[in-house]
C-alpha positions as CSV (number, residue, x, y, z in Angstrom):
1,X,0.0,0.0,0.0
2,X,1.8,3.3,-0.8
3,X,2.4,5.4,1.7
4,X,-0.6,7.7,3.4
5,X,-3.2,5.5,2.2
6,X,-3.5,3.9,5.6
7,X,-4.2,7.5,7.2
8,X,-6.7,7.9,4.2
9,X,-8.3,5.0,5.2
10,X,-8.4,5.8,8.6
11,X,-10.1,8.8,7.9
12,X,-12.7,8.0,5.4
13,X,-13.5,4.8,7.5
14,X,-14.2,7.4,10.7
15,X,-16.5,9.5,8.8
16,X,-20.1,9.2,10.6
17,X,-22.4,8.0,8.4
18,X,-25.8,8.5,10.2
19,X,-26.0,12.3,9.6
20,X,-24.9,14.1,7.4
21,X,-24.0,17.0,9.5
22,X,-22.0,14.9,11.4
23,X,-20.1,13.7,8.7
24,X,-19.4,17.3,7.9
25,X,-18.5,18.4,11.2
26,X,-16.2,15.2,11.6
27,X,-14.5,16.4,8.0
28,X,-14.3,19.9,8.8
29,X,-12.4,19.4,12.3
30,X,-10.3,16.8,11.2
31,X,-9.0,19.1,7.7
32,X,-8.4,22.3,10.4
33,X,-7.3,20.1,13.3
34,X,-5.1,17.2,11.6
35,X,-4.0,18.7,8.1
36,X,-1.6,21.3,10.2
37,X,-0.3,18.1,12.2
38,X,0.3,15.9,9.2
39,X,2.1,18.4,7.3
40,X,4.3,19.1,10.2
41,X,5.2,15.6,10.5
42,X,6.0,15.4,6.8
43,X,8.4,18.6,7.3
44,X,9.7,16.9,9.9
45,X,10.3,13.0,7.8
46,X,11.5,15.0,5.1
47,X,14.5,17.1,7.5
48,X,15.4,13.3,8.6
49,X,16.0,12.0,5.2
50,X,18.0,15.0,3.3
51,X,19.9,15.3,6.8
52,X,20.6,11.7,6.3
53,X,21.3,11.5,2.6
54,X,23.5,14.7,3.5
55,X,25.4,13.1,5.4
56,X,26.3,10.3,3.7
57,X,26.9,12.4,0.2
58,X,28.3,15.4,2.1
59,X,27.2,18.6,2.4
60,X,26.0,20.8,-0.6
61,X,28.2,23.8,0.8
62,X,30.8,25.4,0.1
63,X,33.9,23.1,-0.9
64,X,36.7,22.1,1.3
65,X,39.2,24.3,2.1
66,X,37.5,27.6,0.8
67,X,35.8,30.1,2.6
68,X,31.6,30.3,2.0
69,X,29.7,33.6,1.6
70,X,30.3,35.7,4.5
71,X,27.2,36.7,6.7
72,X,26.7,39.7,8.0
């Protein structure tokens, strides 16, 4: 299963399905409420892997042995 369909799942299996405005209420929260949180969490996967790959490619700064951009 690629990934995020299992949270996709999760949440279209939760939606209330006895009214309507439930169901919207339910899709509402969880788009302001847990949108915000997944995205942070995907910042944060995302800062794991480059500082990972990084690391094992080397840094994309300035090369060895000359001085970078100076900053005032």
């Amino acid at each position: 299963m690629p990934c995020g369909h299992g949270v996709a799942s999760r949440e279209v299996h939760g939606v209330p399905l006895d009214s309507p405005a439930e169901a919207m209420r339910y899709v509402v929260l969880g788009t302001v409420l847990i949108e915000p949180v997944l995205l942070a969490l995907r910042r944060l996967a995302q800062q794991e892997v480059s500082g990972k790959l990084f690391a094992r490619v080397g840094s994309p700064g300035p090369a060895a042995g000359k001085p970078g951009p100076r900053i005032s």
